[in-house]
C-alpha positions, 0 to 999 in steps of 0.5 A: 888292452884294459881300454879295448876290454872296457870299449868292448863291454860297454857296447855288450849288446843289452840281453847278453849283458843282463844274462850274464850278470844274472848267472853270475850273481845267481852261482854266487849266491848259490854258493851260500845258499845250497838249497838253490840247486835243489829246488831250481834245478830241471827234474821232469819228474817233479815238475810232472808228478809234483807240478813244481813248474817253475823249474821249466825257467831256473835250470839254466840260470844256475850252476853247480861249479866255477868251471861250469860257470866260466865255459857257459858264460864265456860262451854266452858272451862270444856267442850272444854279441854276434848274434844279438848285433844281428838280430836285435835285442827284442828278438834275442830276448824272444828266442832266448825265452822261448828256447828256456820253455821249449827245452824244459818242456820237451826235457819234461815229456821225452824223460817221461815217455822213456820212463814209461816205455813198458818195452824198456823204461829208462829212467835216468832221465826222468830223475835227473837234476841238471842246471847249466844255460848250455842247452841255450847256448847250443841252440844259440849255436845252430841259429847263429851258423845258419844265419851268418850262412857259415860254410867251415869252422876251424874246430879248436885251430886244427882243421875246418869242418862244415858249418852244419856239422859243427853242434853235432861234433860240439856236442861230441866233444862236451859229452866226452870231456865232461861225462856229467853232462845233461845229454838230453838238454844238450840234443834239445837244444840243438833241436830248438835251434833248428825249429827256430831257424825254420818257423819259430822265428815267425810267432808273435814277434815279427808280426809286431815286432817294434810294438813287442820292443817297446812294450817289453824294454822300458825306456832307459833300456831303449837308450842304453848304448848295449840295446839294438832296436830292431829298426838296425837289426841285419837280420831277421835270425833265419836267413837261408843256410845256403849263403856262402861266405866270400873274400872281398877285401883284400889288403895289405896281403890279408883276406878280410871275410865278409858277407856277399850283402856287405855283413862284417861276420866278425863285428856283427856290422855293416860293410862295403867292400872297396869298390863300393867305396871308390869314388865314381865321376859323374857323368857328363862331364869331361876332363878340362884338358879334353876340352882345349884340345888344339885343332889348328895344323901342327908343324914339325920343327927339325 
C-alpha cells in the first residue's frame, strides 16, 4: 500500500503538487504566525476603500483550521490529478489563476453593490474575512464534470444524481454542515467554472499555448515527471457537456467505464477498448490449408 501511495505522488501532476504543498506550509506558518490570517484573508471592503489589492490572490492559500486544511487539500489533490492529466499543466496553472482573480474580483464588487443597495443594504459580506482554496475547487468541479461529459454522480455512496446537479447539492451540503462557510466564494466559484467552460478557456492561452508553456514553466519543471505538456494533453477543459459515458469493456463480470473517444475517466489516460486491440489479419491473404484443397474425384471405401 505504502509502494502505490508513493507511485501515486510521485507521478502527482506538477501544479497539483505545488499547491498543495504551498497551503500546507502557508497553515503551518500561520499557526505561528496569526498575523497571516488578518492581513491575507478576503475583505472587499479593505481592498475597496483601502486599496489593499493583494488580498484578491492570498485568500485561498490560507486557512484557519486543521480540518479546513485536510477537506480543501484532499479535494485538491482527488480533483486536480483528473483534471490536470487532461488539460495539462500549463492550462491548469492558467485556469487555477484566473479562476483566484475572477473570485475575488467578483467577491469585491457584488459585496459592495449589496452594501450600498439603498433598498436594503447588506452588509455581511462587504466585512466579511474569509480564506479557504474551496472557491477553487468548486470551479474546479463544474469544469471537470463537464469535461469528462459526466452524466451521474454517486453522491456520498447512496444514490446517483445528474452530473450538472451535483456543485449545486455540493454546495448545499457544505453550507449546512459547516454554518461559516463564505457562501459567496462558494456560488462565485461555481459560477467561474462555468464561464470557464464557455469562453474563458479561449483567452490568451490556447492562442499560443505551447509558447505560454514554456515561457511560465522553466526547464526542470519541463522535465519533472508530474508536468503534463500540452502536446499529451486530452483535453482542451471545455468539451462539450452532452457527451455520455459508456461501458465498453467488459471483463471478468466487470464493467470498466470509459469514454466513447477511448479516455479512462478514472486514470485521467488514454484507452482502447478490446476490439480495437484484436488482432485484425491482413487482407489478401489466405489460410495455407484453403490453398491445398484436393480437386481430384473422391472415393468411398465401404
Amino acid at each position: 500500500m505504502a509502494e502505490r501511495i508513493k507511485a501515486a505522488w510521485r507521478v502527482m501532476p506538477l501544479v497539483t503538487k505545488v499547491t498543495f504543498y504551498t497551503i500546507c506550509a502557508l497553515w503551518l506558518l500561520s499557526v505561528f504566525f496569526d498575523a497571516m490570517i488578518t492581513y491575507g484573508c478576503s475583505q472587499p471592503s479593505l481592498v475597496f476603500l483601502s486599496g489593499q489589492l493583494w488580498r484578491l490572490v492570498t485568500p485561498p492559500f490560507l486557512h484557519l483550521t486543521i480540518w479546513h486544511l485536510l477537506f480543501n487539500a484532499l479535494t485538491l489533490l482527488f480533483t486536480g490529478y483528473r483534471l490536470e492529466r487532461r488539460i495539462g499543466s500549463a492550462r491548469m496553472l492558467h485556469m487555477m489563476s484566473m479562476t483566484i482573480i475572477l473570485i475575488s474580483v467578483l467577491n469585491v464588487g457584488i459585496s459592495f453593490i449589496l452594501a450600498s443597495n439603498p433598498l436594503y443594504s447588506i452588509n455581511t459580506f462587504f466585512y466579511e474575512c474569509a480564506v479557504g482554496y474551496s472557491g477553487v475547487l468548486f470551479a474546479f468541479v463544474v469544469v471537470d464534470i463537464r469535461d469528462a461529459g459526466i452524466q451521474t454522480i454517486p453522491f456520498c455512496f447512496l444514490f446517483n444524481i445528474p452530473g450538472w446537479l451535483y456543485p449545486f447539492i455540493l454546495l448545499l451540503f457544505v453550507q449546512l454542515m459547516m454554518m461559516q462557510v463564505s457562501l459567496i466564494s462558494h456560488c462565485l466559484g461555481i459560477l467561474v467554472g462555468y464561464m470557464w467552460s464557455w469562453f474563458l478557456r479561449g483567452i490568451m492561452i490556447d492562442k499560443k499555448a505551447k509558447a505560454y508553456e514554456k515561457f511560465v514553466f522553466p526547464d526542470i519543471a519541463l522535465k519533472h515527471p508530474g508536468f503534463v505538456p500540452l502536446s499529451e494533453a486530452i483535453s482542451d477543459g471545455c468539451n462539450k457537456p452532452d457527451r455520455t459515458i459508456k461501458p465498453t469493456n467488459v471483463q471478468n463480470g466487470s464493467l470498466s467505464a470509459r469514454h466513447s473517444s477511448g479516455i479512462d475517466l478514472r486514470r485521467g489516460t488514454v484507452d482502447h477498448s478490446i476490439e480495437s486491440q484484436r488482432p485484425v489479419p491482413p487482407k489478401g491473404k489466405k489460410d495455407k490449408k484453403e490453398k491445398k484443397k484436393f480437386t481430384g474425384k473422391g472415393r468411398t471405401m465401404n
